[in-house]
N, C-alpha and C positions, 0 to 999 in steps of 0.2 A: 824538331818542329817546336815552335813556341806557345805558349799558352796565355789566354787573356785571364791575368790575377783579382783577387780581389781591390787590390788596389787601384784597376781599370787600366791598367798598362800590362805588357807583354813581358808575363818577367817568372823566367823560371824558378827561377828562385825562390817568389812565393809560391807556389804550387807545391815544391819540397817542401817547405818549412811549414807552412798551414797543417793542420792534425787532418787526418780526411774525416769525415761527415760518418753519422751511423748508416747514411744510404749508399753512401757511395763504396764502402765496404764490399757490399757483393758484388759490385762491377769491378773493382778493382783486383780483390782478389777468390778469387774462383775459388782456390782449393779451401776457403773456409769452411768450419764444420761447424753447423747450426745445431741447436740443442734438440731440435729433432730427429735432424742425423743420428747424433750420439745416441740419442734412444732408441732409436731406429736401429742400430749397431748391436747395442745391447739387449734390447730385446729379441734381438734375431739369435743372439748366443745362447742367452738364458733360454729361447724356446729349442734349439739344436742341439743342448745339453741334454733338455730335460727329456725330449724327444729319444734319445741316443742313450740314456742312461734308463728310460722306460723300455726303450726294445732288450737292452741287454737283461735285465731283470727279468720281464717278459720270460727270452729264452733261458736262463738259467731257472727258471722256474719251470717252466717249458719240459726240459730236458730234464729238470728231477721227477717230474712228474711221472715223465714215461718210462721212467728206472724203477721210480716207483711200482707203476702197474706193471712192470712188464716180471718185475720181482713177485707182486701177489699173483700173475699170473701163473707164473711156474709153479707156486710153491702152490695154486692153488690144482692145477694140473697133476702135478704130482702125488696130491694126497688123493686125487681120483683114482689115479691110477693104483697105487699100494692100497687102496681100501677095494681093489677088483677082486670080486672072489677067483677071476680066470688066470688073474698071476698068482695066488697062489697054491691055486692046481698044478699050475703049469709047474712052479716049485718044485713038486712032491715027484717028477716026473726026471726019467733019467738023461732025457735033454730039452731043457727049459727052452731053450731059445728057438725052438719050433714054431711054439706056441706065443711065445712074448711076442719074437722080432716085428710080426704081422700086425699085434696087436700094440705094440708101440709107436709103429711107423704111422697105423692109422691114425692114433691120439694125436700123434704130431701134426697132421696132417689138417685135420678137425681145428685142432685148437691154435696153430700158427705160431707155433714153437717150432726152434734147430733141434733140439732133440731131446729124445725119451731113452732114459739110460736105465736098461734094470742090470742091478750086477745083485752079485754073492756079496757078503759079509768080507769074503778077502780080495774085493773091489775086481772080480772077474766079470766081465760085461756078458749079459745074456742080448740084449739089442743095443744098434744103434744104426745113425742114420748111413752109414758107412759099412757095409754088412763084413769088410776085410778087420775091422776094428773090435769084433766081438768073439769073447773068449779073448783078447785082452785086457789087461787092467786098467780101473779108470783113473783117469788124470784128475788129482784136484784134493782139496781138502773134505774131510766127511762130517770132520764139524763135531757136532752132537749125534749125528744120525743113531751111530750102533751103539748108542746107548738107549735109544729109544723119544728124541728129542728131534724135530725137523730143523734145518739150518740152513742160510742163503748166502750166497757171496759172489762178488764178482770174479771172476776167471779167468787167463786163458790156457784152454786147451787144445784140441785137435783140431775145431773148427774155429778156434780166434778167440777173441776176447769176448765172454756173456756172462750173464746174468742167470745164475742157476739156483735152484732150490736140492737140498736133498732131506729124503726124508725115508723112517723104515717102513718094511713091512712087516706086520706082526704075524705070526703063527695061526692064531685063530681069529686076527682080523676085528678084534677089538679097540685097539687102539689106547688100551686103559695103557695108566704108568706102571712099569715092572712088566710087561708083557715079552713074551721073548720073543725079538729080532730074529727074522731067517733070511731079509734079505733087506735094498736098500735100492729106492727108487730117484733116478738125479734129473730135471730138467732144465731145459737150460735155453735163454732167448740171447742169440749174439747181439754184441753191441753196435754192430752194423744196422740191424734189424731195426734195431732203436733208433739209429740216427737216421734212416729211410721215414722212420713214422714220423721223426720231430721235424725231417725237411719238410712232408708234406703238411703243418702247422706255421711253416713258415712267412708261405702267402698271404694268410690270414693276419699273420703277426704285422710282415711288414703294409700291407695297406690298413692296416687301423694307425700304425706310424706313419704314414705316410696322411691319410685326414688331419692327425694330428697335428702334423707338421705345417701339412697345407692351412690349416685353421691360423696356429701360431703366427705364423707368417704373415696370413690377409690381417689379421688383426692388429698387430706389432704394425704393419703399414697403415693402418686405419689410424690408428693411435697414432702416429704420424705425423701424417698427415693432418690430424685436427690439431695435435699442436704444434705444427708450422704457423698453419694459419692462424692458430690465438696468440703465439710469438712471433709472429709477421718476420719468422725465417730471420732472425738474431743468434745469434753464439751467443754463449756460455758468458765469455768477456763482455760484448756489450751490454747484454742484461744486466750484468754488473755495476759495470761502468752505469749504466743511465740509472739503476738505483741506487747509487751512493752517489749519483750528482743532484738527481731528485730529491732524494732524503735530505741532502746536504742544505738544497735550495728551499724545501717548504720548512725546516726547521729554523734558517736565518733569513727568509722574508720578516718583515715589517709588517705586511698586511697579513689579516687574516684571511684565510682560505679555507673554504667547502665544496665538497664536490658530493652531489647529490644523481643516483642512477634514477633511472627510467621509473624504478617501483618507489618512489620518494623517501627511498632509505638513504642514511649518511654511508659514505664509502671513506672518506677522508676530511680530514681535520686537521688541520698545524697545530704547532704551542700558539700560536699569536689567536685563533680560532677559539682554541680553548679557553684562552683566559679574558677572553672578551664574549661570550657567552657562555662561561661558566660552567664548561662542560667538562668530561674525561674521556679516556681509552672506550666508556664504553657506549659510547655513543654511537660507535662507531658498527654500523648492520642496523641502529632502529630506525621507526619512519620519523620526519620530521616534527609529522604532529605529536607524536609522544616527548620531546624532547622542552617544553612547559616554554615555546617563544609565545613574544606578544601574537597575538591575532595577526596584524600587519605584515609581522616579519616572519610570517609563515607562511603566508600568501607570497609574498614578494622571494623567500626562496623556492616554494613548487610553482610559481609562472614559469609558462613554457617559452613564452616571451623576453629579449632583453630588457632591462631596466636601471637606468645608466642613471647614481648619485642619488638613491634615495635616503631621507635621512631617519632613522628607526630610535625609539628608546627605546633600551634594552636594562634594564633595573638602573642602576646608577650613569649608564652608560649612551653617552649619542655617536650614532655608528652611522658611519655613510656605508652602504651597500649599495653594492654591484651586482646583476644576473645576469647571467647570456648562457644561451643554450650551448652543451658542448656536443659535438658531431665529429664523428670518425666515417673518413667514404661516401658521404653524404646519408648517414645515419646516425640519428642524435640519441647518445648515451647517455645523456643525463643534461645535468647544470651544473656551473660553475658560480660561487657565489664568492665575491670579496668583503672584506669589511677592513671600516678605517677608523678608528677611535678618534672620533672628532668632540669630545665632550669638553674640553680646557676651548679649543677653537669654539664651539659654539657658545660657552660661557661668556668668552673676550666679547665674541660680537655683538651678543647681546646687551654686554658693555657699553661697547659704541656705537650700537644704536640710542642707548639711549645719553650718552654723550650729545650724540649729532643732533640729537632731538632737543637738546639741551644747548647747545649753539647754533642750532637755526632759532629756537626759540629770544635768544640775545640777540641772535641779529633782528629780529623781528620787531623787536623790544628799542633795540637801536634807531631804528627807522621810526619806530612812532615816538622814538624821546626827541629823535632830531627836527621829528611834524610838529609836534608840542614845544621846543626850543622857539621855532621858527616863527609859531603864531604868538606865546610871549612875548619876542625880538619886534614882534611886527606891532604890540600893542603897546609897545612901551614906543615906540618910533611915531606913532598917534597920538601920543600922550596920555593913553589911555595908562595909567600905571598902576593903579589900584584896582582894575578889571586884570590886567598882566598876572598881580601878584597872586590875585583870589584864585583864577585858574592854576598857575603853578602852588601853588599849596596847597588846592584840591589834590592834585594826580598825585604832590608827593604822598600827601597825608594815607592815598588808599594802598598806591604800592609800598610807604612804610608799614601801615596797619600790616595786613598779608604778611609781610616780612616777617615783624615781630611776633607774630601770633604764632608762625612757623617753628622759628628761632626756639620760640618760649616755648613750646611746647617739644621740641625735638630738640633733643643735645646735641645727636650728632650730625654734622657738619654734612656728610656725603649724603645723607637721605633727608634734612635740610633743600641740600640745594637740588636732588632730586624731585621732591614736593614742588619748589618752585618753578624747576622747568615744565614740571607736567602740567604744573598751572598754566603757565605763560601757551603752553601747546595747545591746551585745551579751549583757552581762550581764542586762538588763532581757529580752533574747528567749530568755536559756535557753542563751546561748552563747557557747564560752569561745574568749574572742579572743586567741591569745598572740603573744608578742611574740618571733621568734626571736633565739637568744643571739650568731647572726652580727652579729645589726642592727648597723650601723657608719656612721650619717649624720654625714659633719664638715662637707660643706657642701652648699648644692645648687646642682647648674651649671644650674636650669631656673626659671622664674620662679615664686614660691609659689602663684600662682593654677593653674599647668598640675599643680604638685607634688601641689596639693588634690584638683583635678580625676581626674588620675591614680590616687593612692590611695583618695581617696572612694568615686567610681565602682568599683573594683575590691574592696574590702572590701565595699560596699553590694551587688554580685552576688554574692560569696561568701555575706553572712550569708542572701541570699533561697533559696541553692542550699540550707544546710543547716538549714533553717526546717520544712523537715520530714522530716528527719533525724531516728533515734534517738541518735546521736550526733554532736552539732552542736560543731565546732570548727574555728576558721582560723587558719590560723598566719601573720602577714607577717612578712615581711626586708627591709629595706631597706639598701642598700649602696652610698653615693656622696662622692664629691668635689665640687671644684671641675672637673673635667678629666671627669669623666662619674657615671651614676646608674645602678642594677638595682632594679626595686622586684619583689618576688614575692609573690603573692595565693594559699595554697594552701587546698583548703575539704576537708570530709569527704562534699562532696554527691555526687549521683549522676553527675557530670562530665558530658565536653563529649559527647553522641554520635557513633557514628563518623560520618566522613566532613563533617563539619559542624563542622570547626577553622574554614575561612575564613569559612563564613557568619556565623557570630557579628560577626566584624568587620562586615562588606557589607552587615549588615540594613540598618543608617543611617537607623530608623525608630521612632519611640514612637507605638503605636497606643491608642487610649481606650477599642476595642473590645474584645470576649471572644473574637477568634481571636488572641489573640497576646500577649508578657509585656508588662505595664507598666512603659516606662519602660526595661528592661533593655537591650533593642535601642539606645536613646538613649544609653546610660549608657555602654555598651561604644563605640560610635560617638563618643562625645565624649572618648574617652581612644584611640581611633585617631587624633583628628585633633591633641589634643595632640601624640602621640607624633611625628605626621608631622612637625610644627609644627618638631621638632627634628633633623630627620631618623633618629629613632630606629625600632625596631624592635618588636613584642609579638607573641607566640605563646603556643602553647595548651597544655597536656600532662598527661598524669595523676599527679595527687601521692601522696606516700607515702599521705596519709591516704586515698586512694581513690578523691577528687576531682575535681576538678577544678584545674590550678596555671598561672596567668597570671602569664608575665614578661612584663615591660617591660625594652628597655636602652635607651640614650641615652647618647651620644658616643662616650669610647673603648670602652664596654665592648659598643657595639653592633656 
């Protein structure tokens, strides 16, 4: 039977050669063994070991135990018995075992002992449980007995294998050291007896093994089973596999990547993450707000909401970020945040904006030199020639003035004709851009891209401030060396409001949306980080003209 490939055609051959999917693993092949399994496997062992090596212990303890007692039990029967003043009457008498055999069998009896042995010093038995066995000799070692010493051993004798005691009996029943022996008392518990008493311990043993076991078990499957489910049932191998493809992939992405859980703690972080927010290894478990981002970009990573392309300053750095909520089953685990270092890109642009601004402004300039050509051409074609010429040497004389005043007071060339296009714009908005008569540029100690930057940005917030002004006018200065720079931006707008000198700096943000300016926030932010760039300084203040007045210093004059 044929299969539809990826390729969209019926072709076995891709379906061999394709790697299978990490899902399709367990349909494919059944007999896989999930790292649940394994554990499930091994903890069944480890618990059937321990189980099986706890009974056996158990019984061998078990079983000493009762050799134990069943040892002080003799021995302790025994010394009743030889401390009887009735056996050693019976002793003195010319047939002992009259009187013993009755009184041994009873003690036996009593006390749950195989037997009660009195013999003579030349091991002749006066009782036993076997009445054909007495007035013979006893079977067994005596030890220390006839010396005056009790002694215990195991045996077998007559009746099998036990656990006896022997001990003497003194003369006059004192029991001190050195007393004289006149006879010698043996008891003895078979080891039958013993293992009858250790079976009956054994029910006990094995159902406490048997809880135990049953516990091990429910729990080893418990455990299990929750980590099937937090492994979504993967082998050993794939776990592998998808993290050394994963490790592989966030360490050679490009973008920066954060992945933020449900309690707003960091969980993961790339190198490209770290070095674009300035972070380390340990970032990683605190919450975001401890981690010292702008305001902005703290907010815009704990939104529960996506948020596609915003642009953040982040210290020296313009970062487009990305948020989207991540969800596993239809339950969302956290957030995913990207970031893209767009700080060179937003520098250019801001370039060529103000390039474009700078040839619309020519073209503009084009169109009213060609209105001005035309009405010359037309007055000279009237005859009118000496009206013709006073007009054209008017208009050159003010655009040469401006020119030269530019010129003369600025050396360099790029912020020159920067000056002039902002003039030529500003004129086009209704507003009159002058050039203060401090202006004194003989060199610039900052590189002409930051120079652009800096004045651009700062003229281009001025002319927004008085744009709808009834009277619309900014006045720049500019004043530097080699050895350091002041550039001053004063507007007639409705200035900075109070308390919100620093925020202007700290927005660090260009929103698209209608809560907030276009652009402006970026613009001011992009000549904070200029300024930083040189370790210079800018502050806020109100200008003569009513305004608003932003300095910039840089070097000595900062």
């Amino acid at each position: 039977m044929s299969h539809l490939c990826d390729c969209g055609h019926s072709c076995v051959r891709c379906v061999h050669a394709r790697p299978p999917r990490v899902g399709e693993n367990a349909a494919v092949s059944p007999r896989r063994s999930t790292v649940a399994r394994q554990i499930l496997v091994l903890q069944v062992l480890v618990v059937v070991v321990v189980v099986v090596g706890a009974v056996t212990l158990a019984y061998y303890d078990a079983r000493r135990s009762q050799i134990a007692g069943a040892r002080d039990r003799a021995l302790a029967v025994a010394v009743s018995v030889a401390d009887t003043p009735q056996v050693r009457e019976a002793l003195r008498t010319g047939s002992p075992s009259d009187t013993i055999q009755p009184f041994a069998e009873d003690v036996r009896r009593d006390s749950h002992t195989d037997f009660v042995v009195v013999m003579a010093l030349d091991r002749t038995r006066y009782s036993h449980p076997d009445p054909a066995q007495i007035g013979k000799p006893f079977i067994g070692d005596l030890g220390t007995a006839p010396a005056g010493r009790a002694f215990t051993q195991e045996y077998t004798g007559t009746l099998g294998p036990s656990m006896r005691a022997v001990v003497p009996v003194f003369a006059d029943g004192s029991g001190a050291a050195g007393g004289r022996v006149v006879a010698l008392v043996s008891v003895g518990i078979t080891m039958q007896r013993i293992q009858d008493a250790l079976a009956d311990r054994l029910p006990t043993i094995a159902l406490a093994a048997a809880l135990v076991l049953g516990t091990g078990l429910l729990g080893a499957w418990l455990i299990s089973r929750r980590l099937r489910r937090q492994t979504h049932g993967l082998g050993e191998g794939e776990i592998t596999r998808m993290y050394e493809y994963y490790d592989a992939v966030l360490h050679a992405v490009r973008e920066g990547l954060l992945l933020v859980d449900t309690e707003d703690r960091v969980q993961l972080l790339n190198d490209e993450a770290k070095r674009l927010l300035d972070l380390d290894d340990s970032a990683v478990g605190r919450p975001v707000a401890d981690l010292g981002f702008p305001e902005s970009l703290t907010r815009a990573v704990l939104a529960t909401d996506s948020r596609p392309d915003e642009i953040h300053l982040v210290d020296d750095a313009v970062l487009v970020v990305n948020t989207a909520p991540a969800r596993w089953q239809g339950r969302e685990v956290g957030t995913v945040v990207t970031l893209r270092d767009h700080t060179e890109i937003q520098a250019v642009a801001g370039e060529l904006d103000t390039v474009r601004g700078l040839a619309e402004s020519l073209r503009s300039q084009n169109h009213e030199a060609a209105n001005r050509l035309h009405t010359v051409v037309s007055l000279v074609e009237m005859g009118r020639t000496e009206e013709a010429l006073d007009f054209a040497t008017e208009e050159l004389e003010v655009a040469q003035l401006l020119t030269d005043r530019v010129v003369g007071s600025v050396s360099d060339p790029v912020v020159s004709a920067l000056l002039l296009g902002k003039t030529a714009q500003a004129a086009e908005r209704g507003v009159q851009l002058r050039i203060d008569d401090r202006t004194d540029l003989s060199a610039l100690p900052i590189e002409q891209r930051d120079a652009v930057t800096i004045l651009g940005n700062l003229v281009d917030n001025a002319l927004d401030a008085v744009s709808e002004r009834a009277d619309r006018v900014v006045v720049v200065q500019l004043q530097g060396s080699a050895a350091g720079l002041t550039v001053r931006v004063s507007d007639s707008g409705a200035g900075v409001p109070a308390g919100l000198d620093e925020q202007v700096f700290r927005r660090g943000w260009s929103t698209k949306t209608s809560d907030g300016p276009v652009g402006r926030g970026l613009g001011l932010a992009l000549v904070v980080q200029a300024v930083r760039k040189y370790d210079g300084r800018i502050g806020v203040t109100t200008s003569d003209l009513g305004g608003a007045s932003f300095l910039v210093e840089i070097g000595e004059t900062a």
